[in-house]
C-alpha positions in Angstrom: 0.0 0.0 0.0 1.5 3.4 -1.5 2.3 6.0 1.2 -0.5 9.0 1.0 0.5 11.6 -1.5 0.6 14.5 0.8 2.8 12.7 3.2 5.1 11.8 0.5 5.0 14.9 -1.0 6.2 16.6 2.3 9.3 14.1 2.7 11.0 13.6 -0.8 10.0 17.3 -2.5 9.4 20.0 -0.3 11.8 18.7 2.2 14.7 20.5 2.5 16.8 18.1 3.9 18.5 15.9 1.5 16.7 12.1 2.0 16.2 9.0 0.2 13.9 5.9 0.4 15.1 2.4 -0.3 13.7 -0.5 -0.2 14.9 -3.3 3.1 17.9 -4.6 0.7 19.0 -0.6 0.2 18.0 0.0 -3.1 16.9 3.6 -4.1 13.2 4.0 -4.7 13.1 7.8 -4.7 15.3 11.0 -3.3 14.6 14.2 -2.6 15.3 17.4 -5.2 17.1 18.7 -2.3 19.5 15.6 -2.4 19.4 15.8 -6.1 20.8 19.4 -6.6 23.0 18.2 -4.0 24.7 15.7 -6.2 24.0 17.0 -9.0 22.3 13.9 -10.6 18.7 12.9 -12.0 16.3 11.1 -9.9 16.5 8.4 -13.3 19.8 8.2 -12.3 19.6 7.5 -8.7 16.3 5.3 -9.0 16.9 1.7 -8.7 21.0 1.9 -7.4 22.2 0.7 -4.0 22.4 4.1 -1.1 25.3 2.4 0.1 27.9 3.9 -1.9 26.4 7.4 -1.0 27.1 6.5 2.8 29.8 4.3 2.6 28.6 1.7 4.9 26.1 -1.4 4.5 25.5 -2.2 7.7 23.9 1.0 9.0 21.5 0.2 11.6 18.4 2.1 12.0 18.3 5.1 14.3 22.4 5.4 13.8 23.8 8.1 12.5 27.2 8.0 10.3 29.5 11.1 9.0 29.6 11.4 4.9 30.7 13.6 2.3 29.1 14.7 -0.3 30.9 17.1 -2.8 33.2 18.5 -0.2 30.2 18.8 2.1 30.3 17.2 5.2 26.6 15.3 6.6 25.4 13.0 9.6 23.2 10.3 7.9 20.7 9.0 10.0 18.4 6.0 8.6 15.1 4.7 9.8 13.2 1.5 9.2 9.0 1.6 8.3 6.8 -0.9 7.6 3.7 -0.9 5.5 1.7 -3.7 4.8 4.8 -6.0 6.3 6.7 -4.1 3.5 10.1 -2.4 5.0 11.1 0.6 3.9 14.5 2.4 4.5 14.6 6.5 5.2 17.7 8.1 4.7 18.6 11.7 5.9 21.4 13.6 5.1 21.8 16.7 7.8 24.8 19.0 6.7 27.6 19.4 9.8 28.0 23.2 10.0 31.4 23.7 11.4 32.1 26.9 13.2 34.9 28.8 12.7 36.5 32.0 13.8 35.3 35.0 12.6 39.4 35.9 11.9 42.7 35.2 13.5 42.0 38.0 16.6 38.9 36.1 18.1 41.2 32.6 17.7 44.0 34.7 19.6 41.6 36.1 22.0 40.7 32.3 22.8 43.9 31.1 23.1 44.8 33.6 25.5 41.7 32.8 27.8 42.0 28.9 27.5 45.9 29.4 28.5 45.5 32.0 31.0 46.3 30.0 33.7 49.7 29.1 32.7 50.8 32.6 32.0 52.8 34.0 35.4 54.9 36.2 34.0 52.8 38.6 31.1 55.5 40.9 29.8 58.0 37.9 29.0 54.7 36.3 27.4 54.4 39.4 25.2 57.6 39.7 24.3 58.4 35.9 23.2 55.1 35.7 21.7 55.1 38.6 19.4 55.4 37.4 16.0 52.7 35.3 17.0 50.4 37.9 18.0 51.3 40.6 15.2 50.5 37.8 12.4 46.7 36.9 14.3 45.9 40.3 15.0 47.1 41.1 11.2 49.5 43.6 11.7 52.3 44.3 9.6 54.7 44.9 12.7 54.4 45.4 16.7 56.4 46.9 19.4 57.0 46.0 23.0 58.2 48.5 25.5 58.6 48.6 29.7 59.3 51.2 31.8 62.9 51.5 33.3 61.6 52.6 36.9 64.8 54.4 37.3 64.7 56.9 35.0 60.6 57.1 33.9 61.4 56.4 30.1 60.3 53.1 28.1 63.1 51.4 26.2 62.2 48.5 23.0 62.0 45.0 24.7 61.1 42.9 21.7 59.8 43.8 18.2 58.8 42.1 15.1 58.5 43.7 11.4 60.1 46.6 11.9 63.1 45.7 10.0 66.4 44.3 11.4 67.9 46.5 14.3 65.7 48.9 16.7 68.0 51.9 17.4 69.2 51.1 21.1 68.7 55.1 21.7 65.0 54.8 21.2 62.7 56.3 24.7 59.5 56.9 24.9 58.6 59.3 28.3 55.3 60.1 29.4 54.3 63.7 30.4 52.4 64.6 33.2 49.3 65.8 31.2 48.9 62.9 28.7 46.4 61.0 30.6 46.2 57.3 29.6 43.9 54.1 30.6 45.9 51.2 31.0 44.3 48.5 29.0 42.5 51.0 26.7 42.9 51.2 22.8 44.3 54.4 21.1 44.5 54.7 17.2 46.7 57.3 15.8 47.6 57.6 12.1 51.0 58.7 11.6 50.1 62.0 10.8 48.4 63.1 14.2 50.6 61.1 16.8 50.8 62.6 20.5 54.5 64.4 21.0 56.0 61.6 23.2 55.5 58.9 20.6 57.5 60.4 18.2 60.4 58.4 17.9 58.2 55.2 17.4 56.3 57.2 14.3 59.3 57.8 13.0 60.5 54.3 13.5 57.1 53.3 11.9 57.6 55.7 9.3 60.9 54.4 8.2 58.8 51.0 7.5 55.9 52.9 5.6 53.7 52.1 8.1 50.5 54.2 8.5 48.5 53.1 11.5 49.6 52.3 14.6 47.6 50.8 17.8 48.6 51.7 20.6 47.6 49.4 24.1 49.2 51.2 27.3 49.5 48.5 30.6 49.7 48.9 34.0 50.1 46.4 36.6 48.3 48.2 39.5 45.4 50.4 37.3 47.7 53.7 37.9 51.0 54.1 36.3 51.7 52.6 32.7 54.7 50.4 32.7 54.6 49.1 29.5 53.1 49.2 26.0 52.3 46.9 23.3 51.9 48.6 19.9 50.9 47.2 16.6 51.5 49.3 13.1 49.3 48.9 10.0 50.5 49.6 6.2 47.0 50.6 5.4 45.4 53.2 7.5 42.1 51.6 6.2 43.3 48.2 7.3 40.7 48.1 10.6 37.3 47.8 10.3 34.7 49.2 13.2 34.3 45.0 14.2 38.4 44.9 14.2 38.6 47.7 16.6 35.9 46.8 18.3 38.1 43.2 18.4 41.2 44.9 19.6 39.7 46.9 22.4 38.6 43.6 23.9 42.0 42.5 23.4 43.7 45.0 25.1 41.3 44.9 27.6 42.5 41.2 28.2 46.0 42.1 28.1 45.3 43.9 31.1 43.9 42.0 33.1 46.2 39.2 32.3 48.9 41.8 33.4 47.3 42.7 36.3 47.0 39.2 37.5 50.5 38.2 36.5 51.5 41.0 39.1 49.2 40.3 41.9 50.7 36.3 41.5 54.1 37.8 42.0 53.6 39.8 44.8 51.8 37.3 46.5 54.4 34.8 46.0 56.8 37.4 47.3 54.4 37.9 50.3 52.9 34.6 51.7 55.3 32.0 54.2 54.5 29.1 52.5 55.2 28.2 48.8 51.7 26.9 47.7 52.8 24.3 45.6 55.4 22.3 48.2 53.9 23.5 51.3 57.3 24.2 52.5 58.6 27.6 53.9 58.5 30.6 50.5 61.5 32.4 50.3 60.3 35.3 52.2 60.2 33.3 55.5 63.2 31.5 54.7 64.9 34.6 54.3 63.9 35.8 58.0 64.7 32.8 59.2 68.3 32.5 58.5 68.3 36.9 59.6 67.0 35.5 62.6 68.8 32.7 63.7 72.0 34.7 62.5 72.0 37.4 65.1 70.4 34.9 67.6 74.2 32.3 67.2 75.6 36.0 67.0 74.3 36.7 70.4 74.7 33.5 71.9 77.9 32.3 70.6 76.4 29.3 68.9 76.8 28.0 65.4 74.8 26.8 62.6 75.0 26.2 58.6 72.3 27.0 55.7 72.3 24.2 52.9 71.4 24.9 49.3 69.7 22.2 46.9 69.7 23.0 43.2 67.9 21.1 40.1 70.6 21.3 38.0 68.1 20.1 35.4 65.0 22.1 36.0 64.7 23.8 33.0 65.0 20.9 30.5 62.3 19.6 32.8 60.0 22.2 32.5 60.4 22.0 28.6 59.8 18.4 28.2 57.2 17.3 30.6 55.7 20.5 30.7 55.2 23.4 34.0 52.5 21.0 36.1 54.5 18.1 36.2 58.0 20.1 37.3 56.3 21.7 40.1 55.1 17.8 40.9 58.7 17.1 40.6 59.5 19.9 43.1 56.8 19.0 45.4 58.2 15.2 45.4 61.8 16.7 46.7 60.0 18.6 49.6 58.3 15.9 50.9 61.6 14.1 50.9 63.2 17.0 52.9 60.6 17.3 55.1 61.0 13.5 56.1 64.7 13.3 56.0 65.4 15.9 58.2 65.1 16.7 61.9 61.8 18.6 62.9 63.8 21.6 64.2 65.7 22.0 60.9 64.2 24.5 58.2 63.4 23.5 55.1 61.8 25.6 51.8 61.7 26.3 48.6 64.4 29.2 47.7 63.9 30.0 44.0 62.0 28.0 40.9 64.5 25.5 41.0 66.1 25.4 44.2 65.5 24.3 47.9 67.0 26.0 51.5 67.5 24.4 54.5 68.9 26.0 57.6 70.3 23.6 60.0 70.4 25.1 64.0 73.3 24.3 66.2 74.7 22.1 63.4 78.1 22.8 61.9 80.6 21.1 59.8 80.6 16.9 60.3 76.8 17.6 61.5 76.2 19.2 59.0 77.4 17.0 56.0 75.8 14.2 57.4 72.4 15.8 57.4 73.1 16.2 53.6 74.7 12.8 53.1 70.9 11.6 54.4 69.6 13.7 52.0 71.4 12.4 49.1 70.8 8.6 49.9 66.8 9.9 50.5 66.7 11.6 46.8 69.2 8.9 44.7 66.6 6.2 45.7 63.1 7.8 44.7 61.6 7.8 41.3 60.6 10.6 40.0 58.5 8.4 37.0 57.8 9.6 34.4 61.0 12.0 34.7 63.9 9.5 33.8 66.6 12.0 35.8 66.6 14.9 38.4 70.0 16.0 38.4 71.3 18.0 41.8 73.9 20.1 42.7 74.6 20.8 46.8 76.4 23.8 48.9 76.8 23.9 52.2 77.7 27.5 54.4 78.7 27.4 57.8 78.5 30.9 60.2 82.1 32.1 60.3 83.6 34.5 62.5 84.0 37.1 59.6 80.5 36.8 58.7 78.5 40.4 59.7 75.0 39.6 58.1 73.2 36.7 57.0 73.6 37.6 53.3 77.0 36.9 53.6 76.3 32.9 54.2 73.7 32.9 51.0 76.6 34.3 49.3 78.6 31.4 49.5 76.0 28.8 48.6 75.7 30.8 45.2 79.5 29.9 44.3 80.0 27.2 46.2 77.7 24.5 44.4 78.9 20.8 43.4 77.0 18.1 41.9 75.3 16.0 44.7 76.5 13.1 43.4 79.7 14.1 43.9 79.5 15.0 47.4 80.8 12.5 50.3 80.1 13.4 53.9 83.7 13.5 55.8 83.4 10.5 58.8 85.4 12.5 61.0 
């Protein structure tokens, strides 16, 4: 029994899916004209040959869907199963994927820089290794990164890109008192009306026949600029209201990813306890040994201050990656902190390198407390890191010593490889 006319009308004419009916072996009784202009065939054509071909698979089961192309279009296919009169038919729909993409390289940037925000702790060393990669998304012919020296108030070239081979070393930018500026705000200036105190990068601009330039002041506390990111345009056309619009966002972004970037360093420079080895920061390790100094200066007793280095750190960091070299770091502390007495001090000094103040311990007593140290770290694994290579110093209060600096001196040039070092028995 034929399907009613208006019903079939509906599905394989008006529709404007593309579809096809087949008979339960997956033979073609009719398509639709949307699948027809589709592939650019007849109906004649298509009547009476398998769908299989079409969809690439002859074991699709009803109510899956499957991924085809058709002329360079990409569909899901989804078929169903009827039965009329104990006849089966076979409905195939083709539904076109619409992939999204970015409306240009700045919103794909802008993206980027939010999924990976996290990982960024340092912002101006981000900007300045990143940007050729930022002045070819945001479709600039060149850019420009400057900071502020905070000694004399004027901004010197960091990093630049475009602008030809050499940056004259002599090139300043100073702010005046009455040129009032919003860090992360975006100014436009053609070359032709630039403020005074950005002459010398017109000039340099102009040496490049550049037209445009963008300019996106920073500040790391919402007061003073410190820096600026500048990006130069051969066209002074070249951005659209919806660019701008864009870049504003951008800077905005560049902002706040500076303004965090400082409020992570100062509270790393501010709390007692590093965060990732919940051992002492190098703030209270510092006060420690300032402490205990003029306390053994007082009291006439002595003590020493041990460094530990990862000689390897860095080629860590690149391989495996930031998260698992801080795991790496966090590993060591906890070995430390079980290795060595409860009344010694132990924290994390820099990136890469661990303190440990040892009280009322000096010489012999103190190279055995590093000789336990050694045997604790040459027999952990620190999987999937193959090797964690260490170097060791050991300063102990002299008589000549008149502030505690002058013990962290000596660690500094007084490093050997750990492997190397032998506690003396006597």
């Amino acid at each position: 029994m034929p399907l009613s006319q208006d019903i079939y009308k509906f599905a394989f004419k008006e529709n404007p899916l593309p579809a096809a009916v087949t008979d339960g072996d997956g033979m073609i009784l009719d398509v639709s004209d949307a699948l027809l202009a589709e592939l650019d065939m007849s109906r004649e054509g298509l009547i009476g040959t398998a769908i299989f071909p079409l969809i690439g698979n002859k074991d699709l089961k009803p109510g899956a869907t499957r991924a085809v192309s058709l002329k360079k279009k990409k569909y899901h296919v989804t078929s169903k199963n009827y039965e009329i009169d104990g006849i089966i038919f076979r409905v195939f729909v083709f539904q076109e994927i619409i992939e999204i993409k970015h409306a240009s390289p700045k919103t794909e940037l802008i993206e980027t820089l939010l999924r990976n925000s996290y990982r960024i702790e340092n912002f101006p060393r981000f900007l300045s290794k990143n940007i050729r990669i930022i002045s070819e998304k945001t479709q600039a012919e060149g850019a420009l990164f400057l900071t502020k020296d905070m000694e004399t108030g004027v901004f010197k070239p960091v990093s630049y890109y475009g602008l030809g081979e050499k940056i004259p070393k002599k090139l300043t930018v100073e702010f005046k008192d009455e040129d009032q500026f919003t860090s992360g705000t975006l100014y436009k200036y053609e070359m032709n009306n630039v403020p005074e105190f950005l002459s010398p990068i017109a000039i340099l601009l102009e040496w490049n026949e550049l037209e445009l330039m963008v300019f996106i002041p920073l500040s790391s506390n919402n007061q003073e600029i410190d820096s600026m990111f500048v990006l130069a345009y051969r066209n002074k056309e070249a951005l659209s209201d919806e660019d701008i619009a864009t870049l504003k966002l951008l800077a905005l972004i560049f902002n706040l990813f500076h303004e965090k970037s400082h409020l992570k360093k100062e509270l790393s420079e501010s709390t007692y306890r590093d965060f990732i080895t919940r051992s002492y920061s190098q703030i209270m390790l510092k006060e420690f040994v300032s402490l205990i100094f003029s306390q053994a200066k007082r009291y006439h007793f002595l003590f020493s201050v041990v460094l530990l280095k990862v000689t390897n750190y860095p080629d860590i960091k690149k391989i495996y990656g930031p998260n698992m070299a801080e795991l790496t770091m966090q590993k060591i502390s906890s070995v430390l902190l079980k290795t060595l007495r409860k009344s010694d001090v132990v924290g994390k000094y820099t990136e890469d390198s661990f303190l440990f103040i040892l009280p009322f311990t000096h010489n012999g007593g103190s190279e055995v407390a590093v000789q336990r140290v050694k045997d604790a770290l040459m027999t952990t694994s620190f999987s999937p890191i193959k090797k964690v290579e260490f170097q060791v110093a050991i300063a102990h209060l002299e008589e000549s010593d008149t502030k505690a600096e002058d013990m962290l001196q000596r660690l500094k040039i007084s490093l050997i490889p750990l492997s190397e070092f032998k506690a003396n028995p006597h």
